[in-house]
C-alpha positions in Angstrom: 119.2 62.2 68.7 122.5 62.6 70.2 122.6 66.4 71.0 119.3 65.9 72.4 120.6 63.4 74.6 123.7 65.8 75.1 121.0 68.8 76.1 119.6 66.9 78.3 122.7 65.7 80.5 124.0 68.8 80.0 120.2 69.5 82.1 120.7 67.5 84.6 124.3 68.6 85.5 122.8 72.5 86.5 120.6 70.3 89.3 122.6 71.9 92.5 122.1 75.9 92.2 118.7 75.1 91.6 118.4 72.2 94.8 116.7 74.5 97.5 114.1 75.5 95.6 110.6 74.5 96.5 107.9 74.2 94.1 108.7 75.6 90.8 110.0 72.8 88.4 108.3 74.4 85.3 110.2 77.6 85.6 113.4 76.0 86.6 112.8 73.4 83.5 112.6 76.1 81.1 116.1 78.4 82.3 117.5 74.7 82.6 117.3 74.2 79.0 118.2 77.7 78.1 121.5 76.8 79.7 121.7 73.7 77.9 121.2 74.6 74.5 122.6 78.2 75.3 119.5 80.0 74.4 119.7 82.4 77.4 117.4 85.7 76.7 118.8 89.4 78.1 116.5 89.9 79.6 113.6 88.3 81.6 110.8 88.8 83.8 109.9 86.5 86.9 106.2 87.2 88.0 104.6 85.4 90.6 103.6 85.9 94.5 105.8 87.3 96.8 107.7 84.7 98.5 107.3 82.2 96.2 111.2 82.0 94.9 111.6 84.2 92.4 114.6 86.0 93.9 116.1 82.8 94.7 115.3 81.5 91.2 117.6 84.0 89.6 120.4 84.0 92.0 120.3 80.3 90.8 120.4 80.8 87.1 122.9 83.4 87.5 124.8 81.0 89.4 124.7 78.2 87.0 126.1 81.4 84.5 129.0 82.5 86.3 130.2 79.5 86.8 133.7 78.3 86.6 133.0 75.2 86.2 130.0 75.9 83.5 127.3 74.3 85.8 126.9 76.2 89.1 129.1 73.9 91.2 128.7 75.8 94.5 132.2 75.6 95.3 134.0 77.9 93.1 134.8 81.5 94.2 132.2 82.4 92.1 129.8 80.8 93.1 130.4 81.4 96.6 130.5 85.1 96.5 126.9 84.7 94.5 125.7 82.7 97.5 126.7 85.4 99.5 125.3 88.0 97.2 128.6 89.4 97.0 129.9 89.4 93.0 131.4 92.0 92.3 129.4 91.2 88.6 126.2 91.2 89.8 123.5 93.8 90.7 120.9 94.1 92.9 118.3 97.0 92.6 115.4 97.5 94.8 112.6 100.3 95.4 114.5 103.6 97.3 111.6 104.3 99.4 108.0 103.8 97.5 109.5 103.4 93.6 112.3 102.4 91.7 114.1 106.2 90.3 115.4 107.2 86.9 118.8 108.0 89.6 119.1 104.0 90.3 118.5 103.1 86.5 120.9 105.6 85.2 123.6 104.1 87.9 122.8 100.4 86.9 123.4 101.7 83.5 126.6 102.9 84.0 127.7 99.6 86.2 126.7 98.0 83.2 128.7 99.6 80.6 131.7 98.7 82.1 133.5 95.6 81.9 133.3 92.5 84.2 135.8 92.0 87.1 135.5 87.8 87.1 132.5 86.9 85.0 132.0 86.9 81.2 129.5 89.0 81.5 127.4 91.2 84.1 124.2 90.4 85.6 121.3 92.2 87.3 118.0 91.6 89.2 115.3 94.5 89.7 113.6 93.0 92.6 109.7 95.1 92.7 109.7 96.1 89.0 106.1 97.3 89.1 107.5 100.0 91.7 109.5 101.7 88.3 108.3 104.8 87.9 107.7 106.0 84.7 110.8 108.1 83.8 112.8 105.1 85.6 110.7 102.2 83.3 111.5 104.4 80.1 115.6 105.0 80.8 115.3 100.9 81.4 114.2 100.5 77.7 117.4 101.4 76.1 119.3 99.0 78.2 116.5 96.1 77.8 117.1 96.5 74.4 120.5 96.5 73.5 122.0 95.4 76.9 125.6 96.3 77.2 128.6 94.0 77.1 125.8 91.1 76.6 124.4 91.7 79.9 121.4 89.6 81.6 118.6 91.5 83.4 115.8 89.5 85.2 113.3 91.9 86.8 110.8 90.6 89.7 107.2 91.3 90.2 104.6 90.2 92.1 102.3 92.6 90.3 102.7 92.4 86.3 100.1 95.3 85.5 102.3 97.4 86.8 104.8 96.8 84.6 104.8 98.8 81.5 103.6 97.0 77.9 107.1 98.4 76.5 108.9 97.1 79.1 107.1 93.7 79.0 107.5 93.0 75.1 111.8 92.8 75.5 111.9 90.0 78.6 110.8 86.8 78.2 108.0 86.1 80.4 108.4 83.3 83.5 105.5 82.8 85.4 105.9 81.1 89.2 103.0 79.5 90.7 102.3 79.6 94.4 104.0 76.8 95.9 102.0 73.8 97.2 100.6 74.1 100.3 102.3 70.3 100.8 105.4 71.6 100.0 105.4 74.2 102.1 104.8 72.4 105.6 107.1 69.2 103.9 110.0 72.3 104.0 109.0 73.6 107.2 109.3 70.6 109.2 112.7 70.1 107.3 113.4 72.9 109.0 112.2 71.8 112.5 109.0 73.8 112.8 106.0 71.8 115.1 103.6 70.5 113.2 100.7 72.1 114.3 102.7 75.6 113.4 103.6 73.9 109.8 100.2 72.9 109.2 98.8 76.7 110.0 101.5 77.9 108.8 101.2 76.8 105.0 97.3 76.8 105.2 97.7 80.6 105.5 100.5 80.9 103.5 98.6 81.4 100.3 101.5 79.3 98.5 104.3 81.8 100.0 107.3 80.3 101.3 108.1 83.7 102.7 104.5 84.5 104.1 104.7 81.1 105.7 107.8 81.6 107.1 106.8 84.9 109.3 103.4 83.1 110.5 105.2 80.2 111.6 106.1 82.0 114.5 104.3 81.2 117.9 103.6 85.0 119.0 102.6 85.5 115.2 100.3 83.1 115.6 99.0 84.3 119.0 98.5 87.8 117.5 96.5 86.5 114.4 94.3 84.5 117.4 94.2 87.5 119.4 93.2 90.1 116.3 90.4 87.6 115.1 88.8 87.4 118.4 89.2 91.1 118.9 87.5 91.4 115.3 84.5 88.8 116.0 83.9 91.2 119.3 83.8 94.6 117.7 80.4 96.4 118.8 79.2 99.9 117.7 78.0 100.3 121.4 81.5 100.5 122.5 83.1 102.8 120.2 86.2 103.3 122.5 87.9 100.0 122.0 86.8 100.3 118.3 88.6 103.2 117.6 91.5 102.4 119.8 92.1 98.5 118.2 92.1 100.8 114.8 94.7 103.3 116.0 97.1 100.7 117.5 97.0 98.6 114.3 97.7 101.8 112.0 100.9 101.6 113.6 102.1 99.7 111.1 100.6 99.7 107.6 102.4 96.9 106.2 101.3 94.7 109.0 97.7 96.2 109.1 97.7 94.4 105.8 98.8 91.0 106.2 96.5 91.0 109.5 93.6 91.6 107.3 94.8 89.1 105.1 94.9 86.5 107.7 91.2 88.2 109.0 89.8 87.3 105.1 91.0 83.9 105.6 89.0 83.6 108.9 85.8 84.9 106.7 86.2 82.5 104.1 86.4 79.8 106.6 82.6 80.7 107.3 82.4 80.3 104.0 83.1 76.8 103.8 81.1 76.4 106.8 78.0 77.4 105.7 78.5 75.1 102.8 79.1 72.0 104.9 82.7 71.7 104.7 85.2 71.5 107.8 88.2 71.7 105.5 89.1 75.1 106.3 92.6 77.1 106.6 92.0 78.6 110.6 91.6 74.7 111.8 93.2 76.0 115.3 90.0 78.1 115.9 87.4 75.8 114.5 85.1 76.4 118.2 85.8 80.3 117.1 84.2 79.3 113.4 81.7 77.4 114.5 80.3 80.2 117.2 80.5 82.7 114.3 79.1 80.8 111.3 75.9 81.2 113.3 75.6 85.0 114.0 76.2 85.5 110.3 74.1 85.0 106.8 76.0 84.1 104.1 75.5 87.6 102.6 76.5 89.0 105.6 79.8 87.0 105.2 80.5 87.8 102.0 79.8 91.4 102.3 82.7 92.1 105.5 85.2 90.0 102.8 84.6 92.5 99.9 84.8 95.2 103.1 88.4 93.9 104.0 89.2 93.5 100.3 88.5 97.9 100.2 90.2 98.3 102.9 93.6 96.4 101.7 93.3 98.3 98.7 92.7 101.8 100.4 95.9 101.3 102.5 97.9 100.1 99.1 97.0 103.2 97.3 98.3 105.4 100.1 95.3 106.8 101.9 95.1 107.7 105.7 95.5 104.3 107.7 93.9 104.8 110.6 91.1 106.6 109.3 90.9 103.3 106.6 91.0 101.0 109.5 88.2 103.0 111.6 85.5 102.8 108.8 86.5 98.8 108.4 86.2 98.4 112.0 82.5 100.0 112.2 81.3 98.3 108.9 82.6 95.2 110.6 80.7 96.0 114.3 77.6 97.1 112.2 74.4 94.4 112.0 
């Protein structure tokens, strides 16, 4: 009973690395009591939406391990060069362009095998571990295995199929949730955002801090508006603004996406409409909703969603944007 009762002080006492974190108190439970009883893995993986504090997570737990004091104070030098990102012990990897390279892995490797500056031991997070490609995934196995000089890897995804099986069966598996919706407008009026824009703001968020964070923005805001209205006028009689709306947004595939994630939301809305409900995520453009829920079946509806839903996925897997974005755009003008 008493080292139970010592575990768990020993719990609570990790409480301020892991204090600005929204949301996750399963996740945070577990590597909490990995801490306390000392039962830290060598290797994990975090898997959960982008933006949902995954990254954050493990700069945490890393910090509550490097400790000087043995519980992530925040004040010691080592934990204020993690909060900068700035220990000399600690690792960051991400995607060189579309993948993670055999190059990077081999150079983590050798940063590895040598011996800590300040820590006990070295530390690294893989941020977009799906992006491995396969030669880089397989030169990771050795290390996942038998890290060196006790090492901790913690490797991020927001897409775990892409991980490979082998990789998968030496981390211990953490899964994040997507944050409350709650929680996410409670944080962004912490952090002095209108209501109105925290209220749209998380109901688009899709449980992403960091999703919620960019469409907080007024002109972010104003372009979604601007884009749905746009979308809700396409005609196939007037081809020229059709194809011209799909060249501008090509400019930019990684926003062409999140726009037509934000359009889906918009569809779904109609959704709800046309089964009564009000309680939708666009609530700003509810006289926009309510003019469209009429022109459109609910077949209809559900078809231009699994039409965005190609499209995303076209763009993802690398094909030619604009020319993905023109056949959207006519499907979508089509009756």
């Amino acid at each position: 009973m008493r080292n139970e009762e010592s575990a768990i002080q020993v719990v609570e006492d990790f409480t301020l690395p892991f204090a600005e974190i929204v949301g996750q108190d399963r996740a945070i439970q577990v590597l909490k009591r990995s801490l306390a009883t000392g039962k830290v893995a060598h290797a994990y993986v975090f898997e959960g939406i982008a933006g949902c504090g995954k990254k954050m997570t493990a700069l945490a737990f890393i910090q509550a391990i490097f400790c000087g004091t043995g519980a992530g104070c925040g004040h010691c030098p080592s934990c204020r060069k993690l909060a900068t990102q700035q220990h000399p012990d600690l690792h960051l990897l991400a995607p060189d362009g579309t993948f993670l390279k055999i190059d990077q892995i081999r150079e983590l490797q050798r940063e590895l095998a040598l011996r800590p500056f300040e820590a006990r031991q070295k530390a690294a997070i893989i941020d977009d571990a799906d992006r491995l490609n396969p030669a880089a995934a397989n030169a990771l196995l050795k290390t996942l295995e038998e890290p060196p000089g006790n090492a901790i890897l913690i490797l991020l995804t927001s897409n775990i199929e892409g991980i490979l099986p082998t990789v998968l069966s030496r981390c211990q598996r953490l899964r994040f949730a997507p944050l409350p919706l709650a929680s996410i407008e409670a944080w962004l009026l912490k952090k002095g955002i209108t209501p109105e824009a925290a209220r749209i703001a998380a109901a688009l968020s899709g449980g992403s801090l960091q999703k919620a964070l960019e469409i907080q923005d007024e002109d972010v805001l104003q372009s979604r508006k601007t884009f749905i209205e746009q979308m809700t006028a396409l005609s196939l009689g007037e081809i020229t603004p059709l194809l011209r709306g799909a060249e501008e947004l090509a400019k930019d595939k990684e926003q062409a996406v999140a726009m037509l994630d934000l359009l889906k939301t918009f569809f779904r809305d109609l959704l709800l409409l046309h089964g009564g409900s009000t309680d939708f995520i666009n609530c700003d453009l509810a006289p926009l909703l309510q003019r469209e829920a009429g022109r459109f079946s609910l077949d209809e509806i559900m078809q231009r969603i699994q039409f965005i839903s190609q499209a995303q996925q076209a763009l993802l897997r690398n094909v030619n944007t604009r020319l993905a974005l023109e056949v959207l755009f006519m499907r979508l003008a089509a009756r």
